[in-house]
N, C-alpha and C positions, 0 to 999 in steps of 0.2 A: 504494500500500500504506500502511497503516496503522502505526507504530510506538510503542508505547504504553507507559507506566512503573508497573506495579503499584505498584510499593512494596518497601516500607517508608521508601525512602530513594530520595535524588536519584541518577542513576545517571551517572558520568561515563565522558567519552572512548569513548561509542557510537558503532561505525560498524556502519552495514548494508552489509552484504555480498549481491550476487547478477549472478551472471555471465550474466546475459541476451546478454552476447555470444557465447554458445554460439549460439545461435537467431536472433540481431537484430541486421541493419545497422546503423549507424549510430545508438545507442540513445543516447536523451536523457533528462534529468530534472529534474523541475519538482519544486519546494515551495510554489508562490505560486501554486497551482490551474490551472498549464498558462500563465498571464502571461507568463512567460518559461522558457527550458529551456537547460543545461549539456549539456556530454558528459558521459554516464555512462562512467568508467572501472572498473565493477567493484565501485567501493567508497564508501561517504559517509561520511564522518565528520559526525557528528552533535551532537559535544559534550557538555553535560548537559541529561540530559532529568529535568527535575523530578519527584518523585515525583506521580502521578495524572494527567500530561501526556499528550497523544500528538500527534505530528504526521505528516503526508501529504505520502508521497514521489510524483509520476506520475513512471512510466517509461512512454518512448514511443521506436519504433523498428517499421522495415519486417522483415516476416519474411523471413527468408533464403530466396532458391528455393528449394536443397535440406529445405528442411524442408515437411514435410507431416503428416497426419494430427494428431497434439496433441504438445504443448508440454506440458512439464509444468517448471517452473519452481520453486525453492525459495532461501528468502532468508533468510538468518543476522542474527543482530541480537548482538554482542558488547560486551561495556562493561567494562570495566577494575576498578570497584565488584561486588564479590560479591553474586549475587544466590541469594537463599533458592528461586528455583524456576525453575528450567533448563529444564523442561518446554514453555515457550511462548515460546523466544528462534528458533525458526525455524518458515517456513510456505511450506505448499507449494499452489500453483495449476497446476490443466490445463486447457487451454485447446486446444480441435478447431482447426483450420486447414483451410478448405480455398478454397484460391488457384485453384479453377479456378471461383470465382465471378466471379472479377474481372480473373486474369491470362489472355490469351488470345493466344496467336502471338507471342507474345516479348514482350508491350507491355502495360502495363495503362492501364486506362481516367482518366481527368483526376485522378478523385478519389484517388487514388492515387498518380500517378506527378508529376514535376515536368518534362512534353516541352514 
């Protein structure tokens, strides 16, 4: 995901917010384009994002069995600097799942699993 700083001003003490562990195992995240990846626990503190900045969270995680059909996912962006337009500090993705491409009799296929 994308987190971006319209303006007018530097905005401090952002963290993005988004509980993908409702839907995802063991969910990880990368800043450095998948180079290396953290646990995601939920939340990122972010720091200050300069005004006209934006930087690139991946989040990466297996989807939970019980989940099927779509994911619909939504991610908060809060910062402690008052911002003139609240209207584009959260976004939301859906995303279809369907696991019986690849998961078949309890076991999934190489690309996928770690047997």
């Amino acid at each position: 995901m994308i987190v971006s700083n319209a303006g007018p001003s530097a905005a401090e003490n952002v963290i993005l917010i988004d509980n993908v562990v409702n839907f995802l195992d063991s969910p990880e995240f990368s800043m450095d384009g998948g180079s290396t990846f953290n646990l995601w626990t939920g939340r990122l503190n972010l720091g200050t994002l300069p005004a006209g900045v934006s930087t690139v969270i991946l989040i990466s995680g297996t989807v939970k069995p019980t989940r099927n059909r779509k994911i619909i996912n939504i991610a908060d962006v809060i910062s402690t600097t008052p911002d003139p337009n609240l209207n584009n500090n959260t976004a939301t993705a859906s995303v279809e799942v369907n696991q019986s491409s690849w998961f078949k009799d309890g076991c999934c296929d190489d690309r996928h699993c770690n047997n």
